[in-house]
TORLOTOR-871531 format. One record per atom (N, C-alpha, C): z negated, y negated, x. Coordinates in steps of 0.02 Angstrom, whole numbers, plus 50000, padded with zeros to 5 digits. Example, Ala and Ser with C-alpha at 12.3 -4.5 7.8 and 13.67 -1.06 7.14 Angstrom:
TORLOTOR-871531
496105028450660/496105022550615/496105016550660/496465011250642/496435005350684/496064999850645/
end
This chain:
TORLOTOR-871531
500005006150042/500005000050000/500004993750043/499624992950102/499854988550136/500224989050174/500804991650195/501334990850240/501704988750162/501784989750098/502054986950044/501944981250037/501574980250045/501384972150029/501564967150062/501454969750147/501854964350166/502444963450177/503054968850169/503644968650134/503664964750095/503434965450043/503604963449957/503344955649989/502834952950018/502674945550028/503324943650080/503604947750150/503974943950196/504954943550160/504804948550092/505684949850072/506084944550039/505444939149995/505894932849987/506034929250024/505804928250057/505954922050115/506634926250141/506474930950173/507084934450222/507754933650150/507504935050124/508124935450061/508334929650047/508094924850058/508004915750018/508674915750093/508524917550151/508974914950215/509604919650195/509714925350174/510234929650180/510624925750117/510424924150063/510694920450016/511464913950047/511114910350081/511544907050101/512004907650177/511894914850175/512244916950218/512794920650172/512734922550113/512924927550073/512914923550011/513424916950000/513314914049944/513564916749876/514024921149876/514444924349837/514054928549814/513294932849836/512854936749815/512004933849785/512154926649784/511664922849771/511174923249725/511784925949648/511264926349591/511024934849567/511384938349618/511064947249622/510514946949655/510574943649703/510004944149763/509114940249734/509324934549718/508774931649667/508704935349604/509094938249565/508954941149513/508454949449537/508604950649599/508274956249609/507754955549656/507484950849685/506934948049688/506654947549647/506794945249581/506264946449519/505964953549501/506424957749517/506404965049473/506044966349533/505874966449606/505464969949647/504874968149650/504614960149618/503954958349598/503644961749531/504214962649490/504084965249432/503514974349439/504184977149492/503714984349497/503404982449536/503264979149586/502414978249624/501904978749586/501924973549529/501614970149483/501404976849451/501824983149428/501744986749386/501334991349435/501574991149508/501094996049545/500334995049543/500094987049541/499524984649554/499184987149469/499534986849418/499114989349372/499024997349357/499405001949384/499315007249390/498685010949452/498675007349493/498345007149548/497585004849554/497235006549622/496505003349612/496534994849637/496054993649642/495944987249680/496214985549742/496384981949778/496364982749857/496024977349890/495864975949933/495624969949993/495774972250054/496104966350085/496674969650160/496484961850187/496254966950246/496184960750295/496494962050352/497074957250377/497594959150417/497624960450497/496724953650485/496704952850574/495964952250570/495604946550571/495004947250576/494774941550540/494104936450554/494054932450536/494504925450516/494794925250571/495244920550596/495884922150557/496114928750538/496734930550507/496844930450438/497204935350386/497254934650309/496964939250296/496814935750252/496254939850204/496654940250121/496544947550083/497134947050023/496724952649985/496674949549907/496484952149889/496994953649830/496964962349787/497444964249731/497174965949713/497244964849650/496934967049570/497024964649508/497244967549472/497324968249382/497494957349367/497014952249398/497094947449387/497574945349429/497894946349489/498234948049528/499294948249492/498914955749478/499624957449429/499714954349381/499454950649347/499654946749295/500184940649299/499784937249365/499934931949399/500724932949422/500704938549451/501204941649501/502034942649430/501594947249390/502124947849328/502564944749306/501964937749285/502434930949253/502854928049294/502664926649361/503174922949386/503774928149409/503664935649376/504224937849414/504634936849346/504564938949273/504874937149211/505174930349207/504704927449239/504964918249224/505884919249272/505534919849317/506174916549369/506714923049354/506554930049333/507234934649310/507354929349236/507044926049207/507324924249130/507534917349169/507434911949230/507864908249219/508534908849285/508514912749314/508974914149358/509514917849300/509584922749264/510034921249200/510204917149174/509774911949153/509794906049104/510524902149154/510364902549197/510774898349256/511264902049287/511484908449250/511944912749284/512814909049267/512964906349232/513424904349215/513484895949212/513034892849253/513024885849241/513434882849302/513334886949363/513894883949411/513344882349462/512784884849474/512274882449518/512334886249581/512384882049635/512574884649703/511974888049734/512104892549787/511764895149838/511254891949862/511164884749863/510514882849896/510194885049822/510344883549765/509844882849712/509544888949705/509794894049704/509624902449711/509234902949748/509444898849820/508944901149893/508314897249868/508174893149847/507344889249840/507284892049793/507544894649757/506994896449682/506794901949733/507194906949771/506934912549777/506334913049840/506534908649871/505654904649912/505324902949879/505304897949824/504884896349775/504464901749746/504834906549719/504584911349688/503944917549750/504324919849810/503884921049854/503284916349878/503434912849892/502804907749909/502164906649869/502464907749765/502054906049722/501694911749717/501924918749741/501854929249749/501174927649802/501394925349850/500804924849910/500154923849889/500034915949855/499394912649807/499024916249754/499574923849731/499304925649688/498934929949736/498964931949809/498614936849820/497924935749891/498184930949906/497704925449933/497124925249942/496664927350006/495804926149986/495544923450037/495984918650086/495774913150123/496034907750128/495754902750158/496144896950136/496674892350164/496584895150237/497214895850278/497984899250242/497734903450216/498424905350200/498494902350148/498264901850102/498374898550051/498564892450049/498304888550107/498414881850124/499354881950143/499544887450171/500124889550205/500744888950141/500434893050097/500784896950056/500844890149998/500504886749974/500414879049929/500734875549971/500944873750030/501424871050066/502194872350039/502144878050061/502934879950049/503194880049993/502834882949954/502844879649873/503194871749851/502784866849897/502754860149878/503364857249910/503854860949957/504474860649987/505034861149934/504664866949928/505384870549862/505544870349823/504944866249777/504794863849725/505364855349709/504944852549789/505244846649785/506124847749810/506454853349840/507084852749856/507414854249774/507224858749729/507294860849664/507324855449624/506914847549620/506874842949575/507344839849583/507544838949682/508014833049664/508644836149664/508534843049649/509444847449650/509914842549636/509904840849575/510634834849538/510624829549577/510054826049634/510494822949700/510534816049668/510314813749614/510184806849580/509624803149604/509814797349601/509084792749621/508404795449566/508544794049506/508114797249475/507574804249507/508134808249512/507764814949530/507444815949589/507694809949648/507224810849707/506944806149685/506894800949669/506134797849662/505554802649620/505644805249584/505224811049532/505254816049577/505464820749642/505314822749689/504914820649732/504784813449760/504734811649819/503974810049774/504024807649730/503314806949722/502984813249697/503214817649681/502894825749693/502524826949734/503104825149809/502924827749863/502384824749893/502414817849877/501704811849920/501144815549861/500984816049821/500494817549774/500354823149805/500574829249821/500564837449814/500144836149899/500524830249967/500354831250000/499464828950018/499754824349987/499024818949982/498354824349979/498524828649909/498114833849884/497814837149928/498264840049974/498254846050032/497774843750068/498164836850100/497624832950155/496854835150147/496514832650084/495994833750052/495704839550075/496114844950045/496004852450049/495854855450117/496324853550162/496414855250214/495584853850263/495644845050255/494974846750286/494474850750264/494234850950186/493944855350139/493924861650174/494524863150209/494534871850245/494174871950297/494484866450358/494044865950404/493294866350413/493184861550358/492184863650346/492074869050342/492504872050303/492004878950296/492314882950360/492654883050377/492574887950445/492244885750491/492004879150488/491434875850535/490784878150508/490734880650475/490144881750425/489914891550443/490704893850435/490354900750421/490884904550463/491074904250515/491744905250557/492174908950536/492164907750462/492904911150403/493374908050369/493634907250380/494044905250297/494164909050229/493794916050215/493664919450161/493454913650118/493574915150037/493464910949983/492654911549980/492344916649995/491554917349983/491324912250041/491474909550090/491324906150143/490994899650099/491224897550019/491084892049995/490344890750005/490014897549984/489404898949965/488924894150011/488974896350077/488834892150151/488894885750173/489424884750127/489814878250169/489344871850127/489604864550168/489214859950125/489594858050064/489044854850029/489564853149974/490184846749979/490414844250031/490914839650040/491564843450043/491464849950089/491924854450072/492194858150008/491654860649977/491824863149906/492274859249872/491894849149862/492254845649837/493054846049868/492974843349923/493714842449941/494124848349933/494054855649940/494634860149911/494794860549853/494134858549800/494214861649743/494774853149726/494754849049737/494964843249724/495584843749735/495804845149795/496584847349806/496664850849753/496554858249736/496714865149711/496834860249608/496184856449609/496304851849530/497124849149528/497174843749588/497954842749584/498434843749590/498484851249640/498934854849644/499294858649586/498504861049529/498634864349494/498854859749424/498874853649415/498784848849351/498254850449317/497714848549335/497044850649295/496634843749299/496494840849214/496134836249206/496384830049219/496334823349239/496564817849271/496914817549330/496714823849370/497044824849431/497774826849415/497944829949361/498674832749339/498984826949297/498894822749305/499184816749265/499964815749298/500164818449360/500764818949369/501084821949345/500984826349306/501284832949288/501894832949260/501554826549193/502164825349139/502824823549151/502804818449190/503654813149221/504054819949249/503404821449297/503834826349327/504264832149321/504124835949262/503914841949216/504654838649178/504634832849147/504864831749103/505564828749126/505614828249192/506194823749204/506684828449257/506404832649261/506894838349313/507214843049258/508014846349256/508154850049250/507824855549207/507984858549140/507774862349103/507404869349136/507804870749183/507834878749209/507054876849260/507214870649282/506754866549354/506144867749318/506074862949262/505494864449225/505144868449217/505624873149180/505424880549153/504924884549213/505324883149286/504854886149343/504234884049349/504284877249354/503644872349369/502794874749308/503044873949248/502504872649206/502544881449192/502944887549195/502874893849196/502474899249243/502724895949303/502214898049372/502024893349434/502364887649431/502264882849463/501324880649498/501284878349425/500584873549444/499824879449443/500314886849413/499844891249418/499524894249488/499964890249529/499564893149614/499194889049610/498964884349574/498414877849597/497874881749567/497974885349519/497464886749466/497334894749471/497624897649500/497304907149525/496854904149565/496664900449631/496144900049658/495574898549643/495774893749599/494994892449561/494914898049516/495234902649476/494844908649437/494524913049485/494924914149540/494714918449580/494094918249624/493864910849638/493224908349681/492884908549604/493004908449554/492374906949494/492224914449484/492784919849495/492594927249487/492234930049537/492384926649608/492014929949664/491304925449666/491224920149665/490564916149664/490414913549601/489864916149551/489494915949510/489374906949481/489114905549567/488894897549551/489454893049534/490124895649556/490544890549526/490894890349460/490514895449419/491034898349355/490794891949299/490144888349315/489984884449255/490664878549257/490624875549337/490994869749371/491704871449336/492024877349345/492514877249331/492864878349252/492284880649243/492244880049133/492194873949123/491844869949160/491814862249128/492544858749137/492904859449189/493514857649199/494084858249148/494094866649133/494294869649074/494274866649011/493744865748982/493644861348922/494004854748935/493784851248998/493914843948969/494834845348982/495084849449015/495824847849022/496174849848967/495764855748937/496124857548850/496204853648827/495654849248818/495534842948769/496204837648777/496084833748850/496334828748848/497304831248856/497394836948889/498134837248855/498444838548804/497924840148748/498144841748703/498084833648664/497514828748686/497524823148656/498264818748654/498414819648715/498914815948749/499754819448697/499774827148707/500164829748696/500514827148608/499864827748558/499914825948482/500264819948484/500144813948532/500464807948521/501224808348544/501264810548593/501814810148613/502494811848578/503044807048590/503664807648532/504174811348591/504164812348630/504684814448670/504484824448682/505114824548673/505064833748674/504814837248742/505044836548799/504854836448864/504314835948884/504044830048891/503254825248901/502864829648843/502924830648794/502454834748746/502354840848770/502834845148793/502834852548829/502394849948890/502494846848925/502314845848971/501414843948972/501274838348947/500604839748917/500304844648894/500644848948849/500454854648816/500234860048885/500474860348922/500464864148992/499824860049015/499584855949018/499074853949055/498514856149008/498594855948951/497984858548895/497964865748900/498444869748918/498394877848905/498044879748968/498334874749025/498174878249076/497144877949089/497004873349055/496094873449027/496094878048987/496234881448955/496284885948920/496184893048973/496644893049028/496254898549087/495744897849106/495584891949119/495074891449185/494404889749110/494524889649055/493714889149031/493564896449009/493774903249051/493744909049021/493794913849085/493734912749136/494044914149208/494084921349194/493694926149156/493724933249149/494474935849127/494804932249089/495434935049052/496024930349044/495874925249128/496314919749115/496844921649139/497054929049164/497554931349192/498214933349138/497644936949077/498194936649011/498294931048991/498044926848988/498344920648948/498864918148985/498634920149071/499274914649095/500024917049101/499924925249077/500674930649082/500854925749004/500304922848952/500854921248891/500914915448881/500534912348928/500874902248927/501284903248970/501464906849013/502034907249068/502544908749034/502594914048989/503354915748946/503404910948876/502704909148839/502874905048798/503364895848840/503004892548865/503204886848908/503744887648938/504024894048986/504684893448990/505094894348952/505064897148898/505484898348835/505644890348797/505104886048793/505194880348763/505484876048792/505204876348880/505684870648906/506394870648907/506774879048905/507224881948913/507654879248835/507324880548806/507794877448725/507744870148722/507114866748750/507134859848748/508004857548784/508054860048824/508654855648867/509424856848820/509134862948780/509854862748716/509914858548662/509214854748654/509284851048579/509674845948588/509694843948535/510214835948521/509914831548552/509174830148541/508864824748577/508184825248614/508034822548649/507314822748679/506594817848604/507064816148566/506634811648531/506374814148474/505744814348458/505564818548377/506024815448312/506194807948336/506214803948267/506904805948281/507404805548313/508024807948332/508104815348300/507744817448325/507664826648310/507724826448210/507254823248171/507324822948120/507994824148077/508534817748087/509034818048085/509454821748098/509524823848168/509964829448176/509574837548205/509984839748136/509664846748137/509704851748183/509844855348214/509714861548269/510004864848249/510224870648293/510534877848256/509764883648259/510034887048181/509734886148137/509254895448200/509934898448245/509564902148291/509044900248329/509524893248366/508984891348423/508214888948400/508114886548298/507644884648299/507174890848286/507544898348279/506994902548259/506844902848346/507094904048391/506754906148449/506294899948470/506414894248446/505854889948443/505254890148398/505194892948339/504644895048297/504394900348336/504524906148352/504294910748395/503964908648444/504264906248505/503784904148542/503364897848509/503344892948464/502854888248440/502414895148398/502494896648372/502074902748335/501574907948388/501764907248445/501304912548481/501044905748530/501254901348527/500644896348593/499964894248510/500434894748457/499874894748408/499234900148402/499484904048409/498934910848411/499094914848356/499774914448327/500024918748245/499834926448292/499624930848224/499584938148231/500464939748263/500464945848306/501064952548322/501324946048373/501334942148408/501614938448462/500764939448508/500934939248582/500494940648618/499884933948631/500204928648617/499984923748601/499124923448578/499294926448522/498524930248466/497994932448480/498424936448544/497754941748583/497424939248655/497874933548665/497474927248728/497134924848702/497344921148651/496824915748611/495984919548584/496294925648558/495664929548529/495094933148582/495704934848651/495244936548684/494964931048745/495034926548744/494724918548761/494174916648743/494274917048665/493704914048641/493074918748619/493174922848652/492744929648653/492194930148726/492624926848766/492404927148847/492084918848848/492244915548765/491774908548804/490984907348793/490724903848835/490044902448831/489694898748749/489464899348727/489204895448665/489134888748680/489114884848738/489264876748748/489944875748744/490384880048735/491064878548752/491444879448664/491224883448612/491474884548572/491984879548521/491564874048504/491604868448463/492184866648478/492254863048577/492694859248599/493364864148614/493444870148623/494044873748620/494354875748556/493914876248509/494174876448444/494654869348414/494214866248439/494644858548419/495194859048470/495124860848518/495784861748581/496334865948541/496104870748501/496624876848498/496934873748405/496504870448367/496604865848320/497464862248339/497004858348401/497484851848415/498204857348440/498244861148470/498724864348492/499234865948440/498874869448364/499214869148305/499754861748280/499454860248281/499724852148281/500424850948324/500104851348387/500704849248424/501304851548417/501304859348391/501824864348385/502154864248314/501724860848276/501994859248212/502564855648198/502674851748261/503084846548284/503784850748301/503764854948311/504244860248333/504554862648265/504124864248252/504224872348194/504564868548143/504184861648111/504424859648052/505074852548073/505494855648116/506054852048126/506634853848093/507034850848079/507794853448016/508064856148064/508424861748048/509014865348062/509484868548008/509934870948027/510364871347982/510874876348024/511404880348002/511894884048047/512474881048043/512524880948116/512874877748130/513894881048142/514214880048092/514844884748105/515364878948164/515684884348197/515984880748244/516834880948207/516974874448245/517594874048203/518134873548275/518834872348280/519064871648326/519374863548342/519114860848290/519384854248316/518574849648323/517974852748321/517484852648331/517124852048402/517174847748442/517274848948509/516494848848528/516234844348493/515364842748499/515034845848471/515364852048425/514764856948398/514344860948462/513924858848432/513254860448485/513114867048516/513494872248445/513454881748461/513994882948516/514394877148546/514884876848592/514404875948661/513954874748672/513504873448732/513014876948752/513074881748699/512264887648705/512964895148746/512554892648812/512954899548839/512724907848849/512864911048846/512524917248835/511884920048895/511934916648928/511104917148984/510704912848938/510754909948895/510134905648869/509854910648822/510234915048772/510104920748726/509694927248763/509874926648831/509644933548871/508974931448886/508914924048924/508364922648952/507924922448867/508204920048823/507634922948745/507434928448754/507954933748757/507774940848736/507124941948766/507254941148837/506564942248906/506294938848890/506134933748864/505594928548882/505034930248815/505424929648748/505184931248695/504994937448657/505484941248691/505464949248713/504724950548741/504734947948784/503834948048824/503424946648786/503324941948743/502834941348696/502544943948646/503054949048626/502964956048577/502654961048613/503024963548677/502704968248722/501974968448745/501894961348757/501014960748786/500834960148756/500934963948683/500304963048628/499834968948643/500264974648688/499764982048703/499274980848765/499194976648768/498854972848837/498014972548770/498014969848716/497214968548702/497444971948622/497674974548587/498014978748539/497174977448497/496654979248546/496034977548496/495914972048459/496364967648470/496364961448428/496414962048361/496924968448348/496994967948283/496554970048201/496184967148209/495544969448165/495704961348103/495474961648039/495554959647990/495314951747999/494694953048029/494334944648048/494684942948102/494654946648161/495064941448206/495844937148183/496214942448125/496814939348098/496754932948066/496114933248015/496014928147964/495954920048018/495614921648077/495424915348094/495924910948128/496184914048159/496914911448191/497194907148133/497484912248069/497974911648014/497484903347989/496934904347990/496454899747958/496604892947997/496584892748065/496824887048115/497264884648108/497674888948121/498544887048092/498604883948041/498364884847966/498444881647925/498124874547916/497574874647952/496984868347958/497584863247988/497804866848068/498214861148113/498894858948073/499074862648024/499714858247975/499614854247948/499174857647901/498854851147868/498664844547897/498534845447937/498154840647999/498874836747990/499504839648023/499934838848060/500224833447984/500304835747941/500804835247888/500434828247856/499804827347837/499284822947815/499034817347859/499114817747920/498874812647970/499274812548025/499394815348061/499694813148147/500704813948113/500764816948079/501414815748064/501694809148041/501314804048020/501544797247990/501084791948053/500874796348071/500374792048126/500764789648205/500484785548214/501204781448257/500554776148330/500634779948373/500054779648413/500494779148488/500594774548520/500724774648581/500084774248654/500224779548684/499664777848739/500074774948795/499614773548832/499724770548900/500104775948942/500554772148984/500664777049046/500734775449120/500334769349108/500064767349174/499514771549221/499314774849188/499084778949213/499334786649257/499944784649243/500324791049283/500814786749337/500674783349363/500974777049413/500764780149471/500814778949516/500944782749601/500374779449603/500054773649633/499444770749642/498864773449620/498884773649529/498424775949496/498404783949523/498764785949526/498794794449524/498034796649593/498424791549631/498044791849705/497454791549710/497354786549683/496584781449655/496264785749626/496384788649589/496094797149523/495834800649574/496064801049619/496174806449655/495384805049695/495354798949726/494704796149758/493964795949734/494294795449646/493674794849598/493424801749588/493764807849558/493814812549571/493424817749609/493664814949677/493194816549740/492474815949740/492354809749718/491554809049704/491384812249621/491534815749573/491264816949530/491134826249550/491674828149584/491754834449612/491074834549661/491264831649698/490474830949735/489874831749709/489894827749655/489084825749619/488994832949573/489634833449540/489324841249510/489094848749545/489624848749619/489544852049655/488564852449685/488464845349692/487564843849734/487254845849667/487414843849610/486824846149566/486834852049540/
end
């Protein structure tokens, strides 16, 4: 198992270089990079635990297991459902070669149990990420890159020293090393790992960014992307006891406030995108089973961003008017129906088994989280469509632009969401159905009676390069103070 592993970790990269040596084999080679994470993924759940330490103190330290494979899963589904999506769009060899670094780099984090490497591996990430945004080569897209990259690095900085302490502390870089270390360190990694991952105020970049790159770009980012920020923190809250309260409190308040943000918002993009910063509190206030939830915000979120880039408009009030095809809006009810928590979508059995694993201080405020979530998706579901027949002197009919990788990347993406219902199958008991069904109907109502005529602009000065930074400083000292007390 470990001479496998480090195969399966050194084969994207080697593959990411053969790509553009081999441009003509670009989208086999990435497409089967997905399918070899896929059976890893399936090995690690058939399999026991592992912990592999490669060298010694000083070297990697890696840990596999069940939360592990989850991690490992999604991003291998995501990037096989959007490397399809993109099989027929005309996207060159470099674009193949970074997703398929991207995608290794994001494999590494999931298996990660020091902070050197991890520090390594969130690097390369933050390369590939940013060569991926500004693909289309527009001013637009590198400025929404470039400030990725100053944000992502800024983060690191933080982190980085954060690492140093603790190997000054306990001559390791193992994640248990926290235990030892002072608390300036704790703050500063966990502070990076907040912005890396979009968690809380620190992820206030998320949205522009999320929202302004490329459909498929997206789909990576908010599917497995910001989830390397956020396996470390489940994983230090699973291995060290003392940090599981710290990191539930995080949890809550980031449910909250993206989902606050998300209800207002009129733009289709920026709403997904928020919505991703609220789910992703949704892992971390449950760290026991945040591994299932994140295999079904990973296939729900790429599925949405993936249809977002087909609609007529980015605008709700736009959207009104012109209706959708009447397919693309059921694969949009589907996935809005399972980030809801509806029964037989896998969706149901995160949500149910979440709020099963939370503390009784946490109940109230995730309920209203998972409320507000209803809401947001309502925004989806109850949009006009209509079928759309194509005619031949019809040049702008819209069923003319849906190319057949967008239907495949459905099948997989939404396909997955049926399948991982045998993942918690115990869900299905009579009360756990009623309460969901009960939410759902509360958040329409909600939706249909108040925030639907409700007309609320927030600020977005707050997602400005300055401010972002500044967060970042304040941050530091609240991380601190919870960390000392």
């Amino acid at each position: 198992m470990i001479d496998t592993t480090v195969a399966w970790i050194a084969l994207p990269f080697f593959t990411g270089f053969v790509i553009y040596l081999v441009p003509k084999m670009a989208r086999w080679l990435a497409i089967g990079i997905a399918l070899v994470s896929a059976a890893y993924a399936g090995q690690i759940f058939l399999g026991e635990p592992l912990n592999i330490q490669l060298l010694d103190s000083f070297g990697v330290s890696l840990i596999i297991d069940r939360l592990s494979g989850f991690f490992i899963l999604t991003n291998a589904v995501v990037t096989a459902a959007v490397i399809i999506y993109c099989w027929q769009s005309g996207k060159t060899a470099f674009f193949y070669m970074q997703a398929t670094i991207l995608h290794g780099s994001v494999n590494a984090t999931f298996i990660c149990a020091d902070f050197i490497s991890l520090y390594v591996a969130l690097e390369v990430i933050s390369i590939a990420a940013f060569l991926l945004i500004t693909y289309p080569r527009s001013d637009r897209s590198i400025w929404v890159g470039l400030r990725y990259l100053f944000v992502s690095n800024t983060a690191m900085l933080f982190y980085l020293v954060g690492a140093v302490l603790v190997y000054k502390a306990n001559n390791s870089f193992h994640y248990e090393g926290l235990l030892g270390s002072p608390s300036e360190a704790v703050a500063l990694i966990f502070l990076g790992l907040l912005a890396k991952g979009g968690i809380f105020v620190s992820g206030l970049w998320l949205p522009l960014t999320h929202s302004e790159s490329q459909s498929p770009v997206s789909a990576m980012l908010s599917g497995v992307v910001v989830k390397a920020g956020v396996f470390p923190i489940v994983r230090c809250a699973l291995l060290l006891e003392a940090f599981d309260p710290i990191v539930r409190i995080f949890g809550v308040g980031t449910a909250l406030l993206g989902v606050f943000w998300a209800i207002f918002e009129k733009d289709t993009k920026r709403t997904l995108a928020f919505s991703t910063i609220s789910q992703l509190g949704f892992i971390l206030a449950a760290p026991e089973v945040g591994g299932f939830y994140a295999l079904t915000h990973g296939l729900v979120k790429s599925a949405l961003f993936l249809i977002s880039g087909i609609l007529p408009s980015r605008n709700f009030q736009q959207l009104q008017s012109k209706p959708i095809n009447t397919l693309v809006w059921i694969a949009l009810v589907i996935a809005s129906f399972s980030i809801s928590g509806f029964p037989l979508l896998s969706g149901f059995g995160a949500k149910i088994l979440t709020a099963k694993n939370l503390l009784p201080w946490q109940v109230i405020a995730m309920n209203l989280a998972t409320v507000g979530t209803t809401i947001v998706f309502a925004k989806f579901i109850f949009l006009p469509h209509k079928k759309l027949v194509l005619r031949h002197d019809d040049k702008a009919d819209a069923s003319q632009k849906i190319q057949s990788g967008f239907w495949w990347a459905m099948l997989i993406l939404l396909g997955g969401l049926i399948v991982a219902n045998i993942v918690y199958y115990e869900a299905y008991t009579l009360q756990n159905i009623i309460k969901p069904l009960v939410t759902i109907a509360i958040g329409w109502l909600a939706y249909f009676v108040i925030f639907k005529k409700l007309v609320l602009k927030l600020p977005r000065w707050t997602e400005k390069f300055d401010h972002l930074i500044g967060v970042m400083s304040l941050m530091l000292i609240v991380v601190f103070w919870m960390v000392r007390v």
